[in-house]
Every structure is written in structure tokens, then in C-alpha cells.
Steps between C-alpha positions, in 0.01 A plus 500: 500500500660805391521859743185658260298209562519495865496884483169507338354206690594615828403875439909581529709676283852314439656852635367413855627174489816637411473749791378173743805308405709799575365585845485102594893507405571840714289322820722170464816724463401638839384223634831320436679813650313525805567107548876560524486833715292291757783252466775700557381671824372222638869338455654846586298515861431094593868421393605174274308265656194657525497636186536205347244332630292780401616447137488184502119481596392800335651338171320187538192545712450845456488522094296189438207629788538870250416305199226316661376832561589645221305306264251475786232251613256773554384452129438151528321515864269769400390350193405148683164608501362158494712399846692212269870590631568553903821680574404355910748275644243298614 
């Protein structure tokens, strides 16, 4: 599907999208950014050890919990309108 199709179809001119994919770059850029400032002070004022266990979690535990809520569940839960998926632990 080419950019005009999904421009017309979706009521979007390809400029926007051009414009989205620019803005969604800039927010990763900072989002990157702020994820090594955090880093660095909280190895700067915790020390080695400390700091790497904050790297080490915030690496691994951390990143895959934002992309869980990143791509979100909200979507999914609030169109369940028929009660088919639970999200209980029950």
C-alpha cells in the first residue's frame, strides 16, 4: 500500500506522516538520552556496585515492562467487550 493510499484512506496527508515519523524519531532520541543521564548519576552517587545493579536491571527488566507498555494492553482490555479474555490472576 503506497503513502497516497493510506493518506486518502485514513483522511492523512503523506506530509503528516512525514512530520509523525519525525517527531516519533526526536522522542526516541530523547528518550535514549534521558536513559543514559539516569545512568550516569545513579553510578556517579550509588558508586560501582550500585550502579550496576541499577543498569543491569533497568536494562533487562526495566525496558521489556516499557515495551509492554508501550504497545499497551489497554487496547486489547477495553475492546473485550464480550468478557472473552481476563487479564485476573485468578
Amino acid at each position: 500500500m503506497s503513502i497516497e493510499a493510506v493518506g486518502k484512506q485514513g483522511g492523512r496527508k503523506p506530509s503528516f506522516m512525514k512530520n509523525d515519523v519525525l517527531w516519533n524519531g526526536i522522542g526516541s532520541m530523547c528518550y535514549a538520552l534521558a536513559s543514559m543521564v539516569l545512568a550516569f548519576f545513579v553510578l556517579r552517587l550509588g558508586g560501582e556496585e550500585q550502579g550496576g545493579i541499577f543498569g543491569f536491571g533497568y536494562s533487562t527488566l526495566g525496558q521489556q515492562f516499557f515495551i509492554v507498555a508501550y504497545f499497551g494492553l489497554r487496547p486489547f482490555h477495553i475492546t473485550d467487550m464480550k468478557g472473552e479474555f481476563s487479564f485476573s490472576t485468578i
